[in-house]
C-alpha positions in Angstrom: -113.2 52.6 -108.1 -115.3 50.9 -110.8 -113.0 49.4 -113.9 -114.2 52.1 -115.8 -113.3 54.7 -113.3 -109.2 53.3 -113.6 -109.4 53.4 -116.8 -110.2 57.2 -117.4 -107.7 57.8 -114.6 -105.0 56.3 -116.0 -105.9 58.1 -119.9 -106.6 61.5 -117.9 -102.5 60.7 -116.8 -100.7 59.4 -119.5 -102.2 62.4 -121.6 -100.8 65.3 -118.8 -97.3 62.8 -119.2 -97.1 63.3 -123.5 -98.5 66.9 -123.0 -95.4 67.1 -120.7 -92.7 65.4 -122.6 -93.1 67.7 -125.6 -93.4 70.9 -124.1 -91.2 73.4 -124.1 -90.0 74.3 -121.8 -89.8 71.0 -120.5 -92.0 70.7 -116.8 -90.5 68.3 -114.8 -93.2 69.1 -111.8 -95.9 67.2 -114.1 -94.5 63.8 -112.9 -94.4 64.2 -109.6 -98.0 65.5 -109.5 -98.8 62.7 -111.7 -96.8 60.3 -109.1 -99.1 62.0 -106.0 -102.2 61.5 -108.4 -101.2 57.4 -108.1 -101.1 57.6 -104.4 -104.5 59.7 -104.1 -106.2 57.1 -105.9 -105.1 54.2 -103.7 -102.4 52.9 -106.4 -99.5 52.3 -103.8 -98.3 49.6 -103.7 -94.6 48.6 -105.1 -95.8 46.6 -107.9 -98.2 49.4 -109.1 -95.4 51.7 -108.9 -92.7 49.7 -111.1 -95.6 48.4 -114.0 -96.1 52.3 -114.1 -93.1 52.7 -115.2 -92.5 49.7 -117.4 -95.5 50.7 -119.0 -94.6 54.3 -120.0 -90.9 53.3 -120.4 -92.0 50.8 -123.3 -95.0 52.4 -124.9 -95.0 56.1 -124.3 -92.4 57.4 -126.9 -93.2 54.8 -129.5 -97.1 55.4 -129.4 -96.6 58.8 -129.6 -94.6 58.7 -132.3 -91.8 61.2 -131.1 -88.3 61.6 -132.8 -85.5 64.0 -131.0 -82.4 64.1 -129.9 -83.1 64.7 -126.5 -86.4 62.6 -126.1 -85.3 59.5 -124.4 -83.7 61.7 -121.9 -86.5 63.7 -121.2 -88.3 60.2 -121.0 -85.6 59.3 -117.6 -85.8 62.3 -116.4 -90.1 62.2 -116.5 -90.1 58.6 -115.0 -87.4 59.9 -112.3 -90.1 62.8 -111.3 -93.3 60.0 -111.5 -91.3 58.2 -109.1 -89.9 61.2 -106.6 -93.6 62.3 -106.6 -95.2 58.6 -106.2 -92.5 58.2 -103.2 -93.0 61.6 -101.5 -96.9 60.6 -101.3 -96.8 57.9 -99.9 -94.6 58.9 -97.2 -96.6 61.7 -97.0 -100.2 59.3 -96.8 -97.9 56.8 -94.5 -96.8 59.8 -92.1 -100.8 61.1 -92.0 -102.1 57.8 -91.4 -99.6 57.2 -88.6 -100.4 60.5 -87.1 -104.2 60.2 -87.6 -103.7 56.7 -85.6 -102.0 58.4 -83.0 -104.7 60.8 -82.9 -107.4 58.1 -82.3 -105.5 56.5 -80.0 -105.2 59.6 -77.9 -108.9 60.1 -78.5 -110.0 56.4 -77.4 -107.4 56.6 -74.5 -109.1 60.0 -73.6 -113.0 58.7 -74.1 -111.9 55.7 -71.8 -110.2 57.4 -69.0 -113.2 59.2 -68.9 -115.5 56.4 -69.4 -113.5 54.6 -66.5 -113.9 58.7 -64.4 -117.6 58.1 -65.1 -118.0 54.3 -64.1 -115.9 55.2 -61.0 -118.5 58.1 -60.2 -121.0 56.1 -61.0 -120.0 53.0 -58.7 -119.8 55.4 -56.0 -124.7 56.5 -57.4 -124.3 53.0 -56.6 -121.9 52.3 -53.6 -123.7 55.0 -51.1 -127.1 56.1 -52.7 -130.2 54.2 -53.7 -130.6 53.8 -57.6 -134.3 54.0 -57.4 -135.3 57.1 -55.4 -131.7 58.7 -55.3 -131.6 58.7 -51.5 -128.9 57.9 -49.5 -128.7 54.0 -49.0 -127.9 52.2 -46.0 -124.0 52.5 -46.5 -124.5 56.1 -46.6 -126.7 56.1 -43.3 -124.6 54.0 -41.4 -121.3 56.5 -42.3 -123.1 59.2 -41.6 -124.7 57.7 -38.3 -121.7 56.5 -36.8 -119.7 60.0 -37.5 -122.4 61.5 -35.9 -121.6 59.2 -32.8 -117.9 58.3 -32.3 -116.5 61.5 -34.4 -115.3 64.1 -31.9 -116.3 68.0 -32.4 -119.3 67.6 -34.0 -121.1 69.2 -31.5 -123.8 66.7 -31.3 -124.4 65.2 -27.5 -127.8 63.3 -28.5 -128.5 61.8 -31.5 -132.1 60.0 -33.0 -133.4 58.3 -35.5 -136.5 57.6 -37.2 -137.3 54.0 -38.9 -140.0 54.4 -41.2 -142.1 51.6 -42.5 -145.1 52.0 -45.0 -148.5 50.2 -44.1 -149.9 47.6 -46.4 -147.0 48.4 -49.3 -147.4 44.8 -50.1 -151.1 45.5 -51.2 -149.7 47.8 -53.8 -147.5 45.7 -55.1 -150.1 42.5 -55.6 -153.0 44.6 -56.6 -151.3 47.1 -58.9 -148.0 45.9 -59.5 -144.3 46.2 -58.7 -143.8 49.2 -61.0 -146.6 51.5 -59.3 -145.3 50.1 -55.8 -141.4 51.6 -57.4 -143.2 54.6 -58.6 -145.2 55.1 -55.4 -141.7 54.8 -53.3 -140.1 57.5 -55.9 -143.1 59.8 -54.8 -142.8 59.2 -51.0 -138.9 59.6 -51.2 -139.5 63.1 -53.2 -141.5 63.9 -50.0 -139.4 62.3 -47.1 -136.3 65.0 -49.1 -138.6 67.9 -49.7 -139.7 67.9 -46.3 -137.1 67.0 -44.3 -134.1 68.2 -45.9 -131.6 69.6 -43.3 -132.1 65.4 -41.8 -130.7 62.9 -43.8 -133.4 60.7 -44.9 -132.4 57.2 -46.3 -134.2 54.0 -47.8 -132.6 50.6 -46.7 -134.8 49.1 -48.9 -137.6 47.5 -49.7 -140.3 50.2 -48.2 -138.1 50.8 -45.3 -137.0 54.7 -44.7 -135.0 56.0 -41.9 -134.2 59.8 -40.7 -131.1 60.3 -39.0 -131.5 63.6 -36.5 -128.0 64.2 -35.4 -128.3 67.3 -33.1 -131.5 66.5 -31.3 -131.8 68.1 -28.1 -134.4 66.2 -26.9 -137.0 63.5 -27.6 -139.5 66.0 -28.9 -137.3 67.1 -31.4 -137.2 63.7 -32.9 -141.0 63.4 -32.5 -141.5 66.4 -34.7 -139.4 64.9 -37.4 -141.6 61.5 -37.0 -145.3 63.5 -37.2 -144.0 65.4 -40.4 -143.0 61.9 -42.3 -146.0 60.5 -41.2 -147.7 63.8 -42.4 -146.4 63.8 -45.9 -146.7 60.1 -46.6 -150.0 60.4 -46.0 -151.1 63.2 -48.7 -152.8 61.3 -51.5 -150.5 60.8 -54.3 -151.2 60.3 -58.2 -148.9 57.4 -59.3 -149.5 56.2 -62.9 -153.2 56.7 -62.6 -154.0 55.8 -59.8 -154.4 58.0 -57.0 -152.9 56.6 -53.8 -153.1 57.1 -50.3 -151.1 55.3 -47.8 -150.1 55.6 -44.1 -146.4 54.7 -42.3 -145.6 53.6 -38.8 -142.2 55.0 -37.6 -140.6 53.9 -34.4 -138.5 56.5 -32.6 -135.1 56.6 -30.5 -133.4 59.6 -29.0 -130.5 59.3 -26.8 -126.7 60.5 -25.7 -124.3 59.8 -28.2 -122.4 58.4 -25.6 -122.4 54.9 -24.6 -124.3 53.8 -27.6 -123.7 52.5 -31.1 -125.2 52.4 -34.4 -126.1 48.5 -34.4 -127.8 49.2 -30.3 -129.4 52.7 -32.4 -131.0 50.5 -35.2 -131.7 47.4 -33.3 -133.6 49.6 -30.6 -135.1 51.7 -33.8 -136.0 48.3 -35.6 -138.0 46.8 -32.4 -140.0 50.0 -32.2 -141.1 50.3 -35.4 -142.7 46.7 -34.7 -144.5 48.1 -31.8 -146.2 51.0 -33.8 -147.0 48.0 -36.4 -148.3 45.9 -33.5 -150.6 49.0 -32.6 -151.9 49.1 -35.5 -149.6 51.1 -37.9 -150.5 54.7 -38.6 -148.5 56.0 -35.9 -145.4 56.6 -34.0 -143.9 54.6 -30.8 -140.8 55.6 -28.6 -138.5 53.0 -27.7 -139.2 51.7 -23.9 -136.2 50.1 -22.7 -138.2 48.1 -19.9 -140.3 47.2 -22.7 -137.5 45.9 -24.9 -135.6 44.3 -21.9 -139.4 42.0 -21.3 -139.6 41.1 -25.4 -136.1 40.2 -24.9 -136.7 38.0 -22.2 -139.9 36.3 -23.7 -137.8 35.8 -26.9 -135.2 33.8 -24.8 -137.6 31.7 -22.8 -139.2 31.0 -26.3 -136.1 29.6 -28.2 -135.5 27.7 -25.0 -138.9 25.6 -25.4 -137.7 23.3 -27.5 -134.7 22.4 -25.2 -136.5 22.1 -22.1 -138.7 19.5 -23.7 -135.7 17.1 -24.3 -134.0 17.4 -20.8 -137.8 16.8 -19.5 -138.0 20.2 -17.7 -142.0 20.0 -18.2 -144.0 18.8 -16.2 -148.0 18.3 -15.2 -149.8 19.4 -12.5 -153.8 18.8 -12.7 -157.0 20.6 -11.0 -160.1 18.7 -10.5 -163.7 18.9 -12.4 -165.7 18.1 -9.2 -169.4 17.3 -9.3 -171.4 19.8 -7.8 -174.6 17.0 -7.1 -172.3 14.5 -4.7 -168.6 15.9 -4.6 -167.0 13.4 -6.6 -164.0 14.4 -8.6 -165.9 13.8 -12.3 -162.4 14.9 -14.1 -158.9 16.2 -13.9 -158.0 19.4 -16.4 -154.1 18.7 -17.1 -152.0 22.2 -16.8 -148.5 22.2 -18.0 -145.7 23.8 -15.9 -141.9 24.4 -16.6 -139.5 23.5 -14.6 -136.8 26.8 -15.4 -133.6 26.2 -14.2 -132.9 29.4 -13.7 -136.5 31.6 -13.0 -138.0 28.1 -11.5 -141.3 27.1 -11.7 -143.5 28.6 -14.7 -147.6 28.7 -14.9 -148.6 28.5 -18.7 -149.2 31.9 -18.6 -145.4 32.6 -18.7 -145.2 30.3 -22.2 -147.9 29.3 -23.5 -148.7 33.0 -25.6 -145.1 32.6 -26.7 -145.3 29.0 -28.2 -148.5 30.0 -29.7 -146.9 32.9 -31.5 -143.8 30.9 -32.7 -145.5 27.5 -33.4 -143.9 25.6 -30.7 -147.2 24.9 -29.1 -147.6 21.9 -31.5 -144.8 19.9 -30.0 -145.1 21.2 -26.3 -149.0 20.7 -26.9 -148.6 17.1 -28.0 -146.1 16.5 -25.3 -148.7 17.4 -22.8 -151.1 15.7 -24.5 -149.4 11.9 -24.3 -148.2 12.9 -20.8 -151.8 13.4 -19.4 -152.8 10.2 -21.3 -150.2 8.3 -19.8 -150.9 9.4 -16.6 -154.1 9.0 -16.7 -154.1 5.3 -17.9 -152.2 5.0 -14.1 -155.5 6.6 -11.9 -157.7 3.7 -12.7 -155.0 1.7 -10.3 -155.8 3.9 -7.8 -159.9 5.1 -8.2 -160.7 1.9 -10.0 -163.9 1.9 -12.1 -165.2 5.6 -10.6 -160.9 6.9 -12.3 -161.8 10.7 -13.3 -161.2 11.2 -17.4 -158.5 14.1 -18.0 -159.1 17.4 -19.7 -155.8 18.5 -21.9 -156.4 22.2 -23.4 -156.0 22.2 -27.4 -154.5 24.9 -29.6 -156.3 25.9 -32.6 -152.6 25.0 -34.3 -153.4 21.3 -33.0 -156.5 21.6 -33.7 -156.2 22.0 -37.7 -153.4 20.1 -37.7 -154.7 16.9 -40.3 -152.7 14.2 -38.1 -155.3 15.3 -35.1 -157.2 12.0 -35.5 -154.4 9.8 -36.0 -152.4 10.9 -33.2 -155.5 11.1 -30.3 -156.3 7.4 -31.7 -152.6 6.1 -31.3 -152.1 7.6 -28.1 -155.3 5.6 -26.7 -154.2 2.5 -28.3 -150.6 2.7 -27.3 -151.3 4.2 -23.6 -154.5 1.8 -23.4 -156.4 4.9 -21.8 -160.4 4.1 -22.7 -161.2 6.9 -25.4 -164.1 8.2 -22.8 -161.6 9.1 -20.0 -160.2 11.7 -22.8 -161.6 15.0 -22.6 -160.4 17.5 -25.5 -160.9 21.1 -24.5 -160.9 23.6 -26.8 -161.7 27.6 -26.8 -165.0 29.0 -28.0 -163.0 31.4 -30.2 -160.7 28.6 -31.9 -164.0 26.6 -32.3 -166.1 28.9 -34.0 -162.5 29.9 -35.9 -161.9 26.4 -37.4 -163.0 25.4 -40.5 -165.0 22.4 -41.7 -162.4 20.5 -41.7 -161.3 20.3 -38.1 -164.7 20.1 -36.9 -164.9 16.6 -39.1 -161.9 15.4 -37.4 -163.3 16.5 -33.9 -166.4 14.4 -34.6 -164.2 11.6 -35.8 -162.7 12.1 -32.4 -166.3 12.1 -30.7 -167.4 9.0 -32.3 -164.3 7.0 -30.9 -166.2 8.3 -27.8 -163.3 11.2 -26.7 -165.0 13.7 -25.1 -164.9 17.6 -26.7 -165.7 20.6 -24.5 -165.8 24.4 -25.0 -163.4 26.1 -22.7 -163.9 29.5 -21.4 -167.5 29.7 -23.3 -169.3 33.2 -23.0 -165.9 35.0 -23.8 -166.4 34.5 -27.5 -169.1 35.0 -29.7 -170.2 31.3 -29.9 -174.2 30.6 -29.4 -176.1 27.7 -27.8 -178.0 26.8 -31.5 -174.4 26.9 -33.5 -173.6 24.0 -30.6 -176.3 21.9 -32.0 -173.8 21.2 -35.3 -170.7 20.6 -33.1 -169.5 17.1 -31.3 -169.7 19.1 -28.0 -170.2 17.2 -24.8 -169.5 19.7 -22.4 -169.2 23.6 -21.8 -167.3 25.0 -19.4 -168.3 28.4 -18.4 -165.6 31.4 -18.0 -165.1 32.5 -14.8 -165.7 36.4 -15.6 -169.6 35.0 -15.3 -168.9 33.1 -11.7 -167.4 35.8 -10.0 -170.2 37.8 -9.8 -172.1 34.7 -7.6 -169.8 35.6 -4.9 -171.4 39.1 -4.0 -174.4 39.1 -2.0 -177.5 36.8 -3.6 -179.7 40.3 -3.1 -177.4 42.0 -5.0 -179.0 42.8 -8.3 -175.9 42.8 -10.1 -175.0 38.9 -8.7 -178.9 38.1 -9.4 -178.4 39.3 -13.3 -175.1 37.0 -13.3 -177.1 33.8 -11.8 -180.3 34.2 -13.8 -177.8 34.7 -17.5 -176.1 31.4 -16.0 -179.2 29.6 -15.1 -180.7 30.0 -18.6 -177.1 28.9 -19.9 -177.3 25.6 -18.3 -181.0 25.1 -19.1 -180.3 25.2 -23.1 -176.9 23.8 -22.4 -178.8 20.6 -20.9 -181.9 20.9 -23.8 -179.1 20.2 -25.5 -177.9 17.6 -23.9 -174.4 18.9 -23.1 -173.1 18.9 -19.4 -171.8 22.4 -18.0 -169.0 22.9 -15.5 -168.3 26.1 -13.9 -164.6 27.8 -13.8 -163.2 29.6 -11.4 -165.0 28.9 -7.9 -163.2 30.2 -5.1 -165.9 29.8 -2.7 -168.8 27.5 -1.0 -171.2 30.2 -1.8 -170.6 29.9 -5.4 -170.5 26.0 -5.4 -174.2 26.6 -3.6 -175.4 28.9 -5.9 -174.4 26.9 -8.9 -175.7 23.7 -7.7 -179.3 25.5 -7.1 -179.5 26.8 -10.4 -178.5 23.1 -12.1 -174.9 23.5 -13.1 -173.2 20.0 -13.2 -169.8 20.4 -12.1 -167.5 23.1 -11.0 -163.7 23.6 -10.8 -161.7 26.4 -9.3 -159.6 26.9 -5.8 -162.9 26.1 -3.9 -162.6 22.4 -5.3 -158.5 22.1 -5.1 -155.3 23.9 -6.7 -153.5 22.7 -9.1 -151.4 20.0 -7.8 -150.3 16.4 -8.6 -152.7 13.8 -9.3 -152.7 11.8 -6.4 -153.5 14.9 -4.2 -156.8 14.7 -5.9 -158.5 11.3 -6.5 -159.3 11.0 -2.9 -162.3 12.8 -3.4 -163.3 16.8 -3.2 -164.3 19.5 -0.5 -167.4 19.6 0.8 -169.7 21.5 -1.5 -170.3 24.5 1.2 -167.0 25.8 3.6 -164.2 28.1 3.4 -161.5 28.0 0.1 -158.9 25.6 -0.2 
């Protein structure tokens, strides 16, 4: 309280104490409400108490000017009842503070035991379910899925599972943002539940789903349950403005409960879903375990590459480029095998897809590359001055690679191979493919005088006039257009075949670029192709694939039976 306050407090007091000690009778409860009064207003402490009394001791009697016989005793008596009621109050205040204390302690005690109830609940909207869509997480899943396998009685002799994937999520989050793409997932989990609510349907994360069908009787149970996600994903959805529509792939396994696990259940569920991506998304796919048990393979011989080229398991066989105007071997097209130790020899076929697809082909593809160079530098020993140049097939991964020019330059100069016994051979597809870039480096390349040719040409969508731009010396033509030469010459579908090649080599040569045939396997179609003006041919006709030496002593003649 304000000085002002105190002061009318204490006058409002000492007043009710002279009413009090001169009235008759004589009220002795006046000091002990006076006493109380004190405590009320906050006046408790043991000094306040004893100046009280001083005070009123000293001045009370004399101020008021009172005379009697009895006063002073009335006086003891009054300060006796101040001080009962001042005491009593404050153990009264002390006592309700204590208890009110206790009270809040209880309360706060109470308020955290259930703050640390709800914290505990909550670690466990955390611990099994996902906090954005609610949906069981993949704790939850892999509880429920591995009851649903190793738990006796539950009646369930086949389980599946559905691994559901959306297409293109990632285009919703660049375009409109990772709060749509959170919003959009909300919507599609509302769906998943709605629809398919006697299955548990789960997110793992990201936009990754997965629909556990514990009693499935068959595979076509667990098909259903795939169309009807797919279904509902589909329907166009309204997501902060934006109406949506987006498609899922789901890949599917159904099978006994017994003799399986979850980890073999989500692996097998996991590889499938990448098949229906593969396809094209939009769809379902059923896990094939033949199919599985040949990705696994290809992914072992792939991590294997890089081995195998440091214990020298690769190797080089070569197949001639054979001129179809005298016979002589013109050039040697360098084919990379694999020595397996355990599936022995490989054809590129068997690798060369897979070190594509992981980026090994760069190191395997330059291996080859300095290989064939190095042999090659050997064949002028043995041909002399009329030494075929060899052909080594690029990648488009070597192609773009910026070192291209560096490395073709200081493999000549290091191998001392003359730069026109190099041929570089690249696919029409990974020509027209390449940007500016790489075609500069491939004319650096054809300045130094290396020699570029267009494998497999007419499988692509490459044309004669976009050749006049390109440091192309040579096409070689696929052998899906030298096959038909070897029906019948009257045959109008071989005569179609011949005239399409013959006006191939004419604007080939207009533009001064040799062709060479692939694929001959017989004298027939060497003869054919000579008429018509093709340069030079390669296939089983000519020779296999074999080691070099087999080769430089010259070719088959250009008419006779296949070697």
């Amino acid at each position: 309280m304000t000085q002002a306050q105190l002061e009318a407090l204490l006058q409002r007091l000492t007043e009710r104490l002279a009413v009090a000690i001169r009235s008759e009778p004589f009220d002795l409860r006046v000091g002990q409400q006076v006493g109380a009064e004190l405590v009320a207003a906050h006046i408790a402490s043991a000094e306040g108490l004893g100046r009280t009394i001083e005070v009123i001791q000293l001045r009370l009697v004399r101020d008021l000017g009172l005379v009697a016989e009895d006063v002073e005793d009335r006086m003891a008596r009054l300060l006796a009842t101040v001080a009962t009621g001042y005491a009593r109050a404050l153990r009264d205040r002390t006592l309700d503070e204590q208890e009110s204390i206790r009270r809040a302690a209880m309360i706060a005690r109470a308020r955290a035991e259930r703050a640390l109830r709800d914290s505990e609940a909550r670690f466990r909207h955390q611990a099994t379910h996902d906090p954005l869509t609610d949906l069981p997480n993949r704790t939850l899943f892999t509880e429920r899925l591995s009851a649903a396998i190793t738990e006796p009685g539950r009646g369930a002799d086949r389980v599946g599972v559905c691994f559901l994937d959306l297409d293109r999520f990632k285009v919703v989050n660049d375009s409109l943002g990772h709060q749509v793409g959170d919003l959009l997932l909300v919507a599609v989990a509302h769906r998943l539940r709605r629809a398919l609510g006697e299955h548990l349907v789960a997110r793992l994360g990201g936009d990754e789903f997965v629909i556990l069908v514990e009693r499935a009787a068959c595979t076509e149970d667990v098909v259903k349950v795939a169309e009807t996600a797919l279904a509902v994903v589909r329907e166009p959805a309204l997501v902060a403005g934006h109406e949506l529509t987006v498609s899922a792939s789901v890949g599917i396994v159904e099978r006994p409960v017994a003799g399986t696990s979850p980890m073999e259940l989500m692996r097998a569920a996991d590889s499938t879903l990448h098949w229906a991506k593969a396809a094209g998304g939009a769809r379902w796919s059923i896990f094939d375990a033949d199919r599985n048990r040949r990705e696994l393979a290809r992914y072992a011989l792939s991590a294997a590459i890089p081995a195998a080229l440091d214990r020298g398991e690769f190797h080089l066989d070569y197949q001639p480029l054979t001129s179809l105007r005298d016979g002589r071997v013109l050039g040697m097209e360098a084919l990379v095998r694999w020595r397996h130790p355990e599936l022995g020899v490989l054809r590129p076929d068997s690798f060369i897809g897979l070190a594509e697809e992981t980026g090994l082909i760069v190191p395997l593809g330059g291996w080859v590359l300095a290989e064939a160079c190095r042999e090659a530098r050997g064949w002028a020993g043995t041909a002399g001055a009329a030494a075929p140049f060899v052909s080594v097939n690029l990648a488009v991964q070597q192609v773009r690679r910026p070192e291209l020019v560096d490395e073709v330059r200081e493999l000549l100069r290091r191998t001392g191979l003359p730069p026109g016994r190099l041929q570089l051979e690249i696919t029409e597809s990974t020509m027209m493919s390449t940007a500016e870039e790489p075609v500069r480096a491939l004319r650096v390349l054809a300045d130094l005088g290396v020699r570029i040719a267009i494998d497999d040409f007419g499988t692509g969508y490459c044309n004669l006039a976009y050749l006049r731009g390109l440091p192309v010396t040579e096409l070689k033509v696929a052998g899906e257009f030298v096959a038909g030469l070897r029906a019948p010459a009257d045959d109008p579908a071989s005569r179609t075949d011949e005239r399409i090649l013959a006006s191939l080599v004419s604007l080939a040569h207009a533009l001064d670029v040799t062709v060479t045939a692939e694929g001959v396997e017989t004298g027939e179609q060497a003869e054919r192709l000579r008429a018509i003006g093709c340069d030079a041919a390669q296939g089983w006709h000519f020779g296999r694939p074999g080691p070099a030496a087999q080769h430089l002593g010259g070719s088959p003649a250009l008419s006779g039976s296949t070697v």
